[in-house]
MDTraj code that builds the backbone (N, CA, C; nanometers):
import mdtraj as md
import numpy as np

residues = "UNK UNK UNK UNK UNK UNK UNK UNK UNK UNK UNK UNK UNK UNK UNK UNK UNK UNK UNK UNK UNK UNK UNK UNK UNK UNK UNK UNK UNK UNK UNK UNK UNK UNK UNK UNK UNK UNK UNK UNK UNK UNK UNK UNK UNK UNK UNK UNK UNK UNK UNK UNK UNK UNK UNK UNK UNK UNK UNK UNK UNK UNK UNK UNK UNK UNK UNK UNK UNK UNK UNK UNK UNK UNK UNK UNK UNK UNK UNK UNK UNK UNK UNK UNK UNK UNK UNK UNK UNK UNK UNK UNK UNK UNK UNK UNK UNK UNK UNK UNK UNK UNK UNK UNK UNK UNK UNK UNK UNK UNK UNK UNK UNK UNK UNK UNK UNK UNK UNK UNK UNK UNK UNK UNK UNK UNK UNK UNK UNK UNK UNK UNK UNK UNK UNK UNK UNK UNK UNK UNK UNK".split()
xyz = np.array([
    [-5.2892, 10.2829, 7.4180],
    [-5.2127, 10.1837, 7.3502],
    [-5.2430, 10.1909, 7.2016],
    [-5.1428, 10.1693, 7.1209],
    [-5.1855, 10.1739, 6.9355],
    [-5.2113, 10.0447, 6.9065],
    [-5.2696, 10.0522, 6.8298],
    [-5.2770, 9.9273, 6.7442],
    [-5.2136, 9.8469, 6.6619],
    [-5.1931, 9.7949, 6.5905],
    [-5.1013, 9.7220, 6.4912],
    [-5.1609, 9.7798, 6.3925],
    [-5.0799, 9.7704, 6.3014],
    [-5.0970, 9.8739, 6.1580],
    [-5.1621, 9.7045, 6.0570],
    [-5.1992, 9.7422, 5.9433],
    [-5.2800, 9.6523, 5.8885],
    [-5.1324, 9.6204, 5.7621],
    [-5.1199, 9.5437, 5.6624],
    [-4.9759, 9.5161, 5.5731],
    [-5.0615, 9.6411, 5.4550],
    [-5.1342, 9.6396, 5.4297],
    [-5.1874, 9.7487, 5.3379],
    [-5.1669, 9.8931, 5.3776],
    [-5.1818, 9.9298, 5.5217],
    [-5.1374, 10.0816, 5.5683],
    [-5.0194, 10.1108, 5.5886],
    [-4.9025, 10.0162, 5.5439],
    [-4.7751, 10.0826, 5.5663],
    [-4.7321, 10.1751, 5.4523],
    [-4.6121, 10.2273, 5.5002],
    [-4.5576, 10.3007, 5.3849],
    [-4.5128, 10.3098, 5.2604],
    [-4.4556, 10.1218, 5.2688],
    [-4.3919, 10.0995, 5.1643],
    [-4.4977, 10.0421, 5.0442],
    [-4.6401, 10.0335, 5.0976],
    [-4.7112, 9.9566, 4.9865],
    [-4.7733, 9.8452, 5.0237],
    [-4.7331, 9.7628, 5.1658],
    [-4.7311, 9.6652, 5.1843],
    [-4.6516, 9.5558, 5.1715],
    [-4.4472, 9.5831, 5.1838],
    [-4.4191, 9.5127, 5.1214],
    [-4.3590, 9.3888, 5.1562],
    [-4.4164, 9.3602, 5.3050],
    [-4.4381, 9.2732, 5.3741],
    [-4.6082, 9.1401, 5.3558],
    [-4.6304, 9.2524, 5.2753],
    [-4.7920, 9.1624, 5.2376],
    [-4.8204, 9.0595, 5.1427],
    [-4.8822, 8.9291, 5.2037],
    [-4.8697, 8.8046, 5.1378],
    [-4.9046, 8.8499, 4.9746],
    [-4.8354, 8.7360, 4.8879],
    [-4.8457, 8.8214, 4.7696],
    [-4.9303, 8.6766, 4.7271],
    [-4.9936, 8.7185, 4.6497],
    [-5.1329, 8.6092, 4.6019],
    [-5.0431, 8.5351, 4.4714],
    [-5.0560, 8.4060, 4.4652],
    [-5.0506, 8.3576, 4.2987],
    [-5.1433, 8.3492, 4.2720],
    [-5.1000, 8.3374, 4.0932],
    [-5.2501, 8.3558, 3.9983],
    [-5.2518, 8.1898, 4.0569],
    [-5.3881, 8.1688, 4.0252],
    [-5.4644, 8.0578, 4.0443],
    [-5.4336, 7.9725, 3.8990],
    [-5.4016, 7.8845, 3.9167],
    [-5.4039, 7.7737, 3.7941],
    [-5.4929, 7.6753, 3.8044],
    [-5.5409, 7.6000, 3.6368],
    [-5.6198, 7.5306, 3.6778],
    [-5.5780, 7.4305, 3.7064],
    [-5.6346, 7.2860, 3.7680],
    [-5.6278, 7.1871, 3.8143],
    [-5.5971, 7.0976, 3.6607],
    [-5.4733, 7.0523, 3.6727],
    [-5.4146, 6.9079, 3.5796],
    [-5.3764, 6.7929, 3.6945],
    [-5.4489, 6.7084, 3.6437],
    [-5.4002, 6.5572, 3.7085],
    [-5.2459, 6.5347, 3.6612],
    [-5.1507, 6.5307, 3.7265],
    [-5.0532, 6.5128, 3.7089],
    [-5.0391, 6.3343, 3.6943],
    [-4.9214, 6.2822, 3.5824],
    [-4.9186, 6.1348, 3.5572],
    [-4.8261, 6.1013, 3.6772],
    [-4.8157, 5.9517, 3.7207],
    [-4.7085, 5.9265, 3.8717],
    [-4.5638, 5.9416, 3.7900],
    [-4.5022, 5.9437, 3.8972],
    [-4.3269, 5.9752, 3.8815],
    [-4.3005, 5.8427, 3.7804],
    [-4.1473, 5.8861, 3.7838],
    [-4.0755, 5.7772, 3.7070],
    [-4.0746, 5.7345, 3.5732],
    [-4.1910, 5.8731, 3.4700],
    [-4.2235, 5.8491, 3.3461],
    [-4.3308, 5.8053, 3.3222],
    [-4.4560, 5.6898, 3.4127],
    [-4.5361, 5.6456, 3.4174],
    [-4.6751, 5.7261, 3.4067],
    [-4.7506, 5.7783, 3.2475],
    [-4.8555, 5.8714, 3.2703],
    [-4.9613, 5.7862, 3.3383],
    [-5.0558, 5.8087, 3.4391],
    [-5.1719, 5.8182, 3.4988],
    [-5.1505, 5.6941, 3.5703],
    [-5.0075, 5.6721, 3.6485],
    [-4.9645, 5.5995, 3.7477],
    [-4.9961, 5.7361, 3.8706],
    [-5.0517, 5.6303, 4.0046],
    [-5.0507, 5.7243, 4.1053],
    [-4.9065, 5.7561, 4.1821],
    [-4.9443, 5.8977, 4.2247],
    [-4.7756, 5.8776, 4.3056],
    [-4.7738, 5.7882, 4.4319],
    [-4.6965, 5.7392, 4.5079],
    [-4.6708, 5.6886, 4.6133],
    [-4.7038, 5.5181, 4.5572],
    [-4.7269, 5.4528, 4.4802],
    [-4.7367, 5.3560, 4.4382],
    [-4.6564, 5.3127, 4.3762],
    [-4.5961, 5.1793, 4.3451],
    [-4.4763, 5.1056, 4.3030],
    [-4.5261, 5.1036, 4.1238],
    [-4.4554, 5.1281, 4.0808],
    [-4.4818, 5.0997, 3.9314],
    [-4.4698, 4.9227, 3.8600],
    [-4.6106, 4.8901, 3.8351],
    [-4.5336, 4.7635, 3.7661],
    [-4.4450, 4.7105, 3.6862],
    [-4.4111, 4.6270, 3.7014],
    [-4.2772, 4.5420, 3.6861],
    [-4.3302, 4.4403, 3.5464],
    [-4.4160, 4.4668, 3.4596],
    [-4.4904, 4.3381, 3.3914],
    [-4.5938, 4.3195, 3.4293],
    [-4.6468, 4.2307, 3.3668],
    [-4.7824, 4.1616, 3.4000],
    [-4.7864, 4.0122, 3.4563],
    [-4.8758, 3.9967, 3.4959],
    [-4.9102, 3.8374, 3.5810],
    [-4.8144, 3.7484, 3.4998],
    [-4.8190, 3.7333, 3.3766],
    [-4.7133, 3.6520, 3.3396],
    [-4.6013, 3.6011, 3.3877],
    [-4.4849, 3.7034, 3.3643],
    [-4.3667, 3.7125, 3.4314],
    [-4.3371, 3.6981, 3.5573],
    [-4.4566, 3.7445, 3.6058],
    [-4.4261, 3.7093, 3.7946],
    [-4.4589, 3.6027, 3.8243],
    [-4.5444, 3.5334, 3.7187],
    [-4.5860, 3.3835, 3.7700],
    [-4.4317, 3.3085, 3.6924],
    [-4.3355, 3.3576, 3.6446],
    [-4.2435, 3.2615, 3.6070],
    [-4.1139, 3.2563, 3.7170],
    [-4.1240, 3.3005, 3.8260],
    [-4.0402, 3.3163, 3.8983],
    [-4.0594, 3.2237, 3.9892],
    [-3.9417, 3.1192, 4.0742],
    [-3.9816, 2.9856, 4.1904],
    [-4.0405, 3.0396, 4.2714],
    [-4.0173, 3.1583, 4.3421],
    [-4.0582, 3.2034, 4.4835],
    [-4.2130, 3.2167, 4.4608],
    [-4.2504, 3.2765, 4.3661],
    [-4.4089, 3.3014, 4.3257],
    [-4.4531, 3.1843, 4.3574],
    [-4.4136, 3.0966, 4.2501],
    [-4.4652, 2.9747, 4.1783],
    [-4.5047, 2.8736, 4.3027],
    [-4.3951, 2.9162, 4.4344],
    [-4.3887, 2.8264, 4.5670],
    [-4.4854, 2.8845, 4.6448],
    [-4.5440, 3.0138, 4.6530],
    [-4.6031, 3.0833, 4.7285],
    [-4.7589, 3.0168, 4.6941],
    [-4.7566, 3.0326, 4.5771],
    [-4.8878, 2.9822, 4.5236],
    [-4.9177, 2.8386, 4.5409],
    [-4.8396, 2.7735, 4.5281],
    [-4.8602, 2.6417, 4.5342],
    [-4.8941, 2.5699, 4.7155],
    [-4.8158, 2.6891, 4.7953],
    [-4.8521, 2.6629, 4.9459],
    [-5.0333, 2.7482, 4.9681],
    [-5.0463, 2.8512, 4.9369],
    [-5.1705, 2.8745, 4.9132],
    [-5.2724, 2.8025, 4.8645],
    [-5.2586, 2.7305, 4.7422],
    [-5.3639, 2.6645, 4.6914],
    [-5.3489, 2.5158, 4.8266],
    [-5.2690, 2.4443, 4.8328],
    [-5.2726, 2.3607, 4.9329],
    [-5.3198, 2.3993, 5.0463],
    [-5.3410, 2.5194, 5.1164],
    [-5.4157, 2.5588, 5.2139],
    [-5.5415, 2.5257, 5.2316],
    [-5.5377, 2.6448, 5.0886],
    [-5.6900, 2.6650, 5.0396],
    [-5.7782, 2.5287, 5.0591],
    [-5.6994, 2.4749, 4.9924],
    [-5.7819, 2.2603, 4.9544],
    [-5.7824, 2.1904, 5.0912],
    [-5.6781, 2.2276, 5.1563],
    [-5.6749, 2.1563, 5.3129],
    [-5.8159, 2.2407, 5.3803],
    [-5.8029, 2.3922, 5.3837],
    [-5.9354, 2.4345, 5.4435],
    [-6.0588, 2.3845, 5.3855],
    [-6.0816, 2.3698, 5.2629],
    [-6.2173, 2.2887, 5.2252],
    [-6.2687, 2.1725, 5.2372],
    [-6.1930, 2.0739, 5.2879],
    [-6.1361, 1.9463, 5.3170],
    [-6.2485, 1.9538, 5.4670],
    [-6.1811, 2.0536, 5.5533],
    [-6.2136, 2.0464, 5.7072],
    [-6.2704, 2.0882, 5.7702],
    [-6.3437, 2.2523, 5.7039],
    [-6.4686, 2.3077, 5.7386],
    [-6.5629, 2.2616, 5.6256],
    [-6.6870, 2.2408, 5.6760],
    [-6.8216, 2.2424, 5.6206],
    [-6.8503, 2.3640, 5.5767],
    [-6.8556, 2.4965, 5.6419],
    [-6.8444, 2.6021, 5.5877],
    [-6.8214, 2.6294, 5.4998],
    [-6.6807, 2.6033, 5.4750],
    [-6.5805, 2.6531, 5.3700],
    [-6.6366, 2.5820, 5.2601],
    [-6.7760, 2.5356, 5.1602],
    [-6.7692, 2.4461, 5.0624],
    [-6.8010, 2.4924, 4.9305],
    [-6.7432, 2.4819, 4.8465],
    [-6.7549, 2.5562, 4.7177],
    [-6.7867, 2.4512, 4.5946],
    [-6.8485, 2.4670, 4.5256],
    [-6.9167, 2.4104, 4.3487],
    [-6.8042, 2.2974, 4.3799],
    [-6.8014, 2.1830, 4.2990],
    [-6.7189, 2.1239, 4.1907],
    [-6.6234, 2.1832, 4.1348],
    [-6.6544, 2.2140, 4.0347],
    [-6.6249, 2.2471, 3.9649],
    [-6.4794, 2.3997, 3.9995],
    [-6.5383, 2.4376, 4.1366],
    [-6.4054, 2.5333, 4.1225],
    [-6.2979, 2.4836, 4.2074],
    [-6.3534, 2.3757, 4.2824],
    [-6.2658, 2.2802, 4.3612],
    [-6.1972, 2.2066, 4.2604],
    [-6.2152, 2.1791, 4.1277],
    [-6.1482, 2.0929, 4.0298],
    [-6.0725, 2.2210, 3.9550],
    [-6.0911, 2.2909, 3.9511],
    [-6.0212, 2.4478, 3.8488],
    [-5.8396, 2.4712, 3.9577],
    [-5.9299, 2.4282, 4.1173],
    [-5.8294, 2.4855, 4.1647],
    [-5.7136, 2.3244, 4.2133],
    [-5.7457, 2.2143, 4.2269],
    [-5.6823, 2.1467, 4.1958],
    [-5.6007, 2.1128, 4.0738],
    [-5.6502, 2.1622, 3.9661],
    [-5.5823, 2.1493, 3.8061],
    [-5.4706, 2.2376, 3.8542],
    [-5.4837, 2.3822, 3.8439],
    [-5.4162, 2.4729, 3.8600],
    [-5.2732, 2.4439, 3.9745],
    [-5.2756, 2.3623, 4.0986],
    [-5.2048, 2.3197, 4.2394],
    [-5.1308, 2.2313, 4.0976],
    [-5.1738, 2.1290, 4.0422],
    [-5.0680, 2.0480, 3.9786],
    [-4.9761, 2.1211, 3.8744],
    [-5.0679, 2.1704, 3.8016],
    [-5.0056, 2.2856, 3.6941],
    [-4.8587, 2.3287, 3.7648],
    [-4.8821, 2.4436, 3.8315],
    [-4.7880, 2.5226, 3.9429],
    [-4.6512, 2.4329, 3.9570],
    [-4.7614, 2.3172, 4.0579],
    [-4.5881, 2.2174, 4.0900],
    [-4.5056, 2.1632, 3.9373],
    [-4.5796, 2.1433, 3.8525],
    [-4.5387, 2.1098, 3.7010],
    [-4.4407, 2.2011, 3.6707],
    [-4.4620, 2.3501, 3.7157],
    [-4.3699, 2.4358, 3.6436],
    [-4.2662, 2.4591, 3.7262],
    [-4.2996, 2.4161, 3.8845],
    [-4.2037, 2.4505, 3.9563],
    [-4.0676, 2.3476, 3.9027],
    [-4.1048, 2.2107, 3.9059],
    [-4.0205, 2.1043, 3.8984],
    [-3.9611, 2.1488, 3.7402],
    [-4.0041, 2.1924, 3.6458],
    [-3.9381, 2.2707, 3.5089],
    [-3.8501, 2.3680, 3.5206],
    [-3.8812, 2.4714, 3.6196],
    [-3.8231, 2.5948, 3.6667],
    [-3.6879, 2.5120, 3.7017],
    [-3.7263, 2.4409, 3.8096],
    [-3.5757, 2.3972, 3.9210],
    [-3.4768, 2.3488, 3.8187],
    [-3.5028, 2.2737, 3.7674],
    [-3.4503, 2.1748, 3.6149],
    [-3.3571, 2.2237, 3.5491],
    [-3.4411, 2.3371, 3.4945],
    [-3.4142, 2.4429, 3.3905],
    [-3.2721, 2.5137, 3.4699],
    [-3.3262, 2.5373, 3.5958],
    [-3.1771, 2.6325, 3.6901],
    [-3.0707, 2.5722, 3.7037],
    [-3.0976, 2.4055, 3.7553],
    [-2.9916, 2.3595, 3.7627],
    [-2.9280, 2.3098, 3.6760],
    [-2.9568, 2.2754, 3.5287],
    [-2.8447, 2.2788, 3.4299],
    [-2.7984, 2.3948, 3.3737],
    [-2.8731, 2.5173, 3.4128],
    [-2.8052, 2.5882, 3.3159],
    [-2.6425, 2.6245, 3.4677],
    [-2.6795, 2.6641, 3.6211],
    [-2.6172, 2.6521, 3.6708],
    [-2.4722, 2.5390, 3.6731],
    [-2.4821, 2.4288, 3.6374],
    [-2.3735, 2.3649, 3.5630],
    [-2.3331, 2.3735, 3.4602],
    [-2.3853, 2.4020, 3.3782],
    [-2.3274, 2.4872, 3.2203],
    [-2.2629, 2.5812, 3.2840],
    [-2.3276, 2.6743, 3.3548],
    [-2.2101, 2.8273, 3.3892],
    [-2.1191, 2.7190, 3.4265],
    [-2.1332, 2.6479, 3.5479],
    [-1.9847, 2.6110, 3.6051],
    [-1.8892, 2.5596, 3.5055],
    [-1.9362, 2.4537, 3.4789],
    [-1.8717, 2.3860, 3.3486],
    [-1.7657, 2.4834, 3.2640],
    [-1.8402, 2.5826, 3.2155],
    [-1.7752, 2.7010, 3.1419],
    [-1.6822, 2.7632, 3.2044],
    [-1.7407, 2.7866, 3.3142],
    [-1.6280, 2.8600, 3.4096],
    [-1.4697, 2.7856, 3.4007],
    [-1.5177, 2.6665, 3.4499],
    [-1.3792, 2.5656, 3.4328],
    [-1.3168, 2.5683, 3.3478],
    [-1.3781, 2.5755, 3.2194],
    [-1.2961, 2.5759, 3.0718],
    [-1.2171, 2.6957, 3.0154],
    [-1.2681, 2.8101, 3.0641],
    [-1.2268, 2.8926, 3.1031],
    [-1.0754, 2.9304, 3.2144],
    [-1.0785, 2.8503, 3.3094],
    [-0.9881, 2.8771, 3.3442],
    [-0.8833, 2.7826, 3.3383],
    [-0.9009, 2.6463, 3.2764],
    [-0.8200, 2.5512, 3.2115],
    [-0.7354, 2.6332, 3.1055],
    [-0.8253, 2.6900, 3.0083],
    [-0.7487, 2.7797, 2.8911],
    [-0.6581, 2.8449, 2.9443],
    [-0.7270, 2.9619, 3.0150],
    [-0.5886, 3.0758, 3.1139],
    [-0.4562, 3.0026, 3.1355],
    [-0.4680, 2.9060, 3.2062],
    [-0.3562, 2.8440, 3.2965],
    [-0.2261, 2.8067, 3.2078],
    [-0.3402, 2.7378, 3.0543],
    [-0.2721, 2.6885, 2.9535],
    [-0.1715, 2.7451, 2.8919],
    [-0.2426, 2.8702, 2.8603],
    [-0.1910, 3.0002, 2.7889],
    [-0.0952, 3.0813, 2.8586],
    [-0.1057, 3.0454, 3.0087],
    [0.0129, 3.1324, 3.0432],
    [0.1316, 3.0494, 3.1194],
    [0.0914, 2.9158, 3.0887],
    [0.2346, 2.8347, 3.1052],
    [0.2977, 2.8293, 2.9330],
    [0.1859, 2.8567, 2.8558],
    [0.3008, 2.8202, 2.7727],
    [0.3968, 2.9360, 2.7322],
    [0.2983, 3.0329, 2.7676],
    [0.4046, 3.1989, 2.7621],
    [0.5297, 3.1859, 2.8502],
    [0.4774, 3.0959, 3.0228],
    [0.6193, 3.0987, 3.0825],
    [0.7182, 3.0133, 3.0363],
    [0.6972, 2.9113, 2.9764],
    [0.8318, 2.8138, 2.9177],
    [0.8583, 2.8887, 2.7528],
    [0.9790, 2.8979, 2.7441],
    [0.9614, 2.9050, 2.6155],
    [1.0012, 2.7472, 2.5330],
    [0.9649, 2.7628, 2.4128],
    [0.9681, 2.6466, 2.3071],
    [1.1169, 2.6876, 2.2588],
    [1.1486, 2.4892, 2.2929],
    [1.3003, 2.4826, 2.2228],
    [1.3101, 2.3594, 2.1482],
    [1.3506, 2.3650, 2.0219],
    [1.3620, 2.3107, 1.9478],
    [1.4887, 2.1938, 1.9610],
    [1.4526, 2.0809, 1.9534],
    [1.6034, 1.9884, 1.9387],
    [1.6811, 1.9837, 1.7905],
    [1.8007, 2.0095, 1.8214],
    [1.8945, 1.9536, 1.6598],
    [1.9479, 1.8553, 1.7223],
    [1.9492, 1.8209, 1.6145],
    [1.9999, 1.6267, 1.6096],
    [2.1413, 1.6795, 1.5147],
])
top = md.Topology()
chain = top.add_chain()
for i, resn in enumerate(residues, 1):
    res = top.add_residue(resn, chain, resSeq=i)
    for name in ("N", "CA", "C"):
        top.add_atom(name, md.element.get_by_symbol(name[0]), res)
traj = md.Trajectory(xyz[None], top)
């Protein structure tokens, strides 16, 4: 029985034989999307704590959390922490609802301003194109 030939003993050179790349060195590549020394597979931020704390859904999330939080310290003995951060985190629970009730405020007039506008808006239209459909006639006396 023969053997198998090796990719180096053929005829043509080998030209079936894995062909090596040069070796490069190692660069940390920055994450996608433009972001240098963002990792890949990770969401790129959107802002900082700021901005996300100005949004209701946050603002509600947090505010059911910290009420947890205060209900659990309340009812385990365990759970008991300083003064002082039990008062940081009560300040903060009122704060929150403070901005929530500003937030809502803030939405719902400007949400009636749009409407409002909207209306005036289409009061004008209606105006403007009845008076295009009649035309203007003048009386002689």
């Amino acid at each position: 029985m023969s053997q198998k030939r090796k990719h180096g003993d053929t005829a043509d050179g080998g030209r079936d034989a894995p062909h090596f790349k040069k070796q490069r060195s190692f660069k940390p590549r920055g994450g996608g999307r433009g972001q240098p020394g963002s990792s890949r597979g990770t969401k790129p931020s959107h802002g900082d704590d700021e901005t996300k704390a100005d949004s209701a859904s946050s603002l509600k999330s947090r505010i059911r959390n910290l009420t947890r939080l205060l209900g659990h310290l309340d009812k385990d003995a365990a759970n008991k922490v300083p003064a002082n951060v039990r008062n940081e985190r009560e300040r903060e629970l009122e704060a929150c609802k403070h901005e929530l009730a500003e937030k809502l405020a803030t939405d719902r007039e400007t949400d009636f301003r749009n409407k409002t506008i909207g209306k005036y808006h289409h009061i004008r239209f209606f105006g403007k194109s009845q008076e295009q459909a009649t035309p203007k006639r003048t009386i002689e006396c």
